[in-house]
N, C-alpha and C positions, 0 to 999 in steps of 0.2 A: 789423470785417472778418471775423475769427472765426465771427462768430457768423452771415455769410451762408455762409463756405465748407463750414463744416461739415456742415449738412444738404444740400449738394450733393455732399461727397464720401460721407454715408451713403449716398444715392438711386443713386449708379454702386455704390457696393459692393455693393449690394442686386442691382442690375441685370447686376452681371458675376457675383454669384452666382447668381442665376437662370439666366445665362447658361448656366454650369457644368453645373449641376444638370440644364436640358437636353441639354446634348452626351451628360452621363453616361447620361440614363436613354432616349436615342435608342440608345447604343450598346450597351445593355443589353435593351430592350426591342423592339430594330429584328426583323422579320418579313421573313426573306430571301427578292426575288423571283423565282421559278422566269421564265426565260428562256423556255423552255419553251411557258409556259402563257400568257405575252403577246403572243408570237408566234399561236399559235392563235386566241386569243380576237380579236385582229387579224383575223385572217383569215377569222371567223365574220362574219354580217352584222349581227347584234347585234340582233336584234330581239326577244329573248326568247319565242322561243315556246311551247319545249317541244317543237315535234316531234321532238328527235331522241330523249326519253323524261328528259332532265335538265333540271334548274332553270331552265337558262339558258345560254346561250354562254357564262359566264361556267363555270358547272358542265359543259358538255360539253368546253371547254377542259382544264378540270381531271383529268375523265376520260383524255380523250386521251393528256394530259402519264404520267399513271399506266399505263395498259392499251394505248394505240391502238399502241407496235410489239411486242406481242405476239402482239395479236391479239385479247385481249380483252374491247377496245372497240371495237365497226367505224368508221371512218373514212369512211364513208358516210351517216350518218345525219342530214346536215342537209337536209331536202326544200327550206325555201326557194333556200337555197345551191346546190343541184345540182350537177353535174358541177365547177365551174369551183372552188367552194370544199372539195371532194373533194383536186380535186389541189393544192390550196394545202396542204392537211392531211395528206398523204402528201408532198408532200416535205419540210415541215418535217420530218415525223417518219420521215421514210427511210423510207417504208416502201410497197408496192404501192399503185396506184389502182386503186380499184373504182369501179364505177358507180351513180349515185343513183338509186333509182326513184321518178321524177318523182310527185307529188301535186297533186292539184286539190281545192278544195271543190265542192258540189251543192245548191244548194237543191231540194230534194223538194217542191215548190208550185207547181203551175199555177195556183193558183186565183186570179189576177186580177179589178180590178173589174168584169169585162164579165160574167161566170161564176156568179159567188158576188156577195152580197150581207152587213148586217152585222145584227144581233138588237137592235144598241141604239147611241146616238149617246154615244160617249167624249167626254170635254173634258178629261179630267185633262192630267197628265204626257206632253208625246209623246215615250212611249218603251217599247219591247215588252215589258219586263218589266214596269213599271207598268199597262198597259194589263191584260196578262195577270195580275195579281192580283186582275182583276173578272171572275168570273166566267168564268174563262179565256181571257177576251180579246171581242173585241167581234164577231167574224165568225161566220155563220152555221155555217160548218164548223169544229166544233173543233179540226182541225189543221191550220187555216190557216195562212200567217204572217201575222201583225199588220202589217208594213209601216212601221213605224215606221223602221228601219234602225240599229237596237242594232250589228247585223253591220257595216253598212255604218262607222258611225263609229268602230271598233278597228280595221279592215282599213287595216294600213301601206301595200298598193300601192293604195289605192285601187279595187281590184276588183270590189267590188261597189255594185251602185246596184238604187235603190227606183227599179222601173219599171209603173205601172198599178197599182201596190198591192202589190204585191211584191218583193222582190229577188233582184236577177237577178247572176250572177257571169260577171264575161268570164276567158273562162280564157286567154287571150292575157296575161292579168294576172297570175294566181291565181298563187299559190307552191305553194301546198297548207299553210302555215304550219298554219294550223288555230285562229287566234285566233280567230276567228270563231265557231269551233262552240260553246264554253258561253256562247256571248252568246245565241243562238237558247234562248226560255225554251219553245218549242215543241219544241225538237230536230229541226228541220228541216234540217239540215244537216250534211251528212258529208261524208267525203275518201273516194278511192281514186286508184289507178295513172292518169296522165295518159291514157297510150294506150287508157283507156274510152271507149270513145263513146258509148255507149246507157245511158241513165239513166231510171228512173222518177219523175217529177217529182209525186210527190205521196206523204202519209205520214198517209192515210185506213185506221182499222183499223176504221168504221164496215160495215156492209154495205151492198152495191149500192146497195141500196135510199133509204137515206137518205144515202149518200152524193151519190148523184146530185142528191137534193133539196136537199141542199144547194150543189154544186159540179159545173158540167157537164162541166168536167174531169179527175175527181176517178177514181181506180181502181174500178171499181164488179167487182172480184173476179171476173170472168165467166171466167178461165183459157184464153181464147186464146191469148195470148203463150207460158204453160205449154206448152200440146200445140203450138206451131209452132215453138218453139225447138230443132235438131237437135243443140242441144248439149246438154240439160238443163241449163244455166247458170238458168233463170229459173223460180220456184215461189207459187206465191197461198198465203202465210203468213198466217195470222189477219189476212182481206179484203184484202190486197194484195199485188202483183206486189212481187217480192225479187230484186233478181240476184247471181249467185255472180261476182264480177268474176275467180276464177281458170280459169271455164268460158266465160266468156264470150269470141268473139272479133268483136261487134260487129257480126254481120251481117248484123241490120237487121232479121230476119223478125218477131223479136216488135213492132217498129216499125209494119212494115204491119199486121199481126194484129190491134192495139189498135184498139178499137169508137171509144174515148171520148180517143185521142190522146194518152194521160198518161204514153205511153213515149218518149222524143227523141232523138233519135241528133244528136250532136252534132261539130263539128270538133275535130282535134286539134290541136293549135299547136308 
């Protein structure tokens, strides 16, 4: 009889001392959780983007909990979030609301199948990076987008879509996150202020010349837009139209002006 109880009373001894051993080195080694910081991080949308310039909601929480009521962390910095997740993070933390200025992304590429055409028939990997490591991609214009939708498939709201060989962003969607943009292996794609409406859709630093041959609507540098803008918001930068989005108030001229159509003026949502 001995000789079953006994190894069943070493196996609990064993067991309630591990037991111990844990409780001790929980209360020993436990990492206390800032209230703080869980509350925020809550209140972030959690998508890790980076736009507010930290890690992650996870790090602009942290921030917050340290700097945001003094002042020196702003409390505005989350572009997906906007106004709504603003004021969740002033009053946790007492302290003023301020206003988000809304972000959108852009793809800079008119150059759809109808337009532009491609140098060589890919079969590999479908996907824009891959694609773009031959030769820098397989489209007559070298600063096409590939089409693949590298962009499209990291975009949390679903925002963007591959439309005629492109991708196109509904800003009715767009957060302005910005996950997006190191996925484009061309760099096609940037944010600004929502309230922009006029965007150059193309990121040809080719000249006129071969631009056109390549892409009929493509920026072919001619500086209309330049001398009809009455704001100086818009300038032909090494062979392409550039807008200053804090000169610009949208109103359209360089729109009409453009020969080849690569400037859009768009709705705001």
């Amino acid at each position: 009889m001995w000789d079953i109880l006994l190894p069943i009373f070493i196996l609990c001894g064993i067991g309630l001392l591990a037991a111990i051993l844990l409780v001790v080195a929980s209360a020993l080694f436990s990492v206390k959780t800032d209230e703080t910081v869980a509350e925020l991080t809550e209140a972030l949308p959690g998508i890790n983007c980076g736009a507010c310039g930290y890690s992650g909601c996870s790090g602009y929480a942290q921030a917050l909990a340290k700097g945001g009521k003094d002042g020196t962390v702003k409390t505005n910095l989350c572009a997906p979030g906007g106004d709504p997740v603003a004021k969740k993070v002033s009053r946790i933390l007492g302290t003023e609301t301020f206003d988000v200025e809304e972000q959108v992304a852009v793809v800079c590429c008119n150059g759809n199948c109808d337009v532009t055409g491609k140098k060589f028939d890919y079969h590999g990997t479908p996907s824009c990076a891959a694609c773009h490591s031959l030769y820098a991609g397989d489209g007559d214009c070298a600063y096409s987008c590939l089409g693949f939708g590298d962009c499209a498939a990291v975009c949390p709201y679903h925002a963007i879509k591959i439309q005629n060989g492109v991708a196109v962003i509904d800003r009715s969607l767009c957060t302005g996150c910005g996950i997006c943009v190191p996925k484009c292996p061309k760099h096609l794609i940037i944010r600004h202020r929502l309230t922009g409406k006029v965007d150059v859709v193309c990121s040809s630093h080719a000249n006129g010349k071969e631009t056109r041959t390549a892409c009929k609507n493509g920026c072919i540098a001619c500086g209309k837009c330049e001398r009809t803008c009455p704001y100086d918001a818009i300038h032909v930068i090494d062979n392409l139209a550039q807008i200053d989005y804090s000169k610009c108030t949208s109103c359209g001229a360089c729109v009409e002006a453009c020969p080849v159509k690569c400037i859009h003026k768009n709705s705001v949502t």
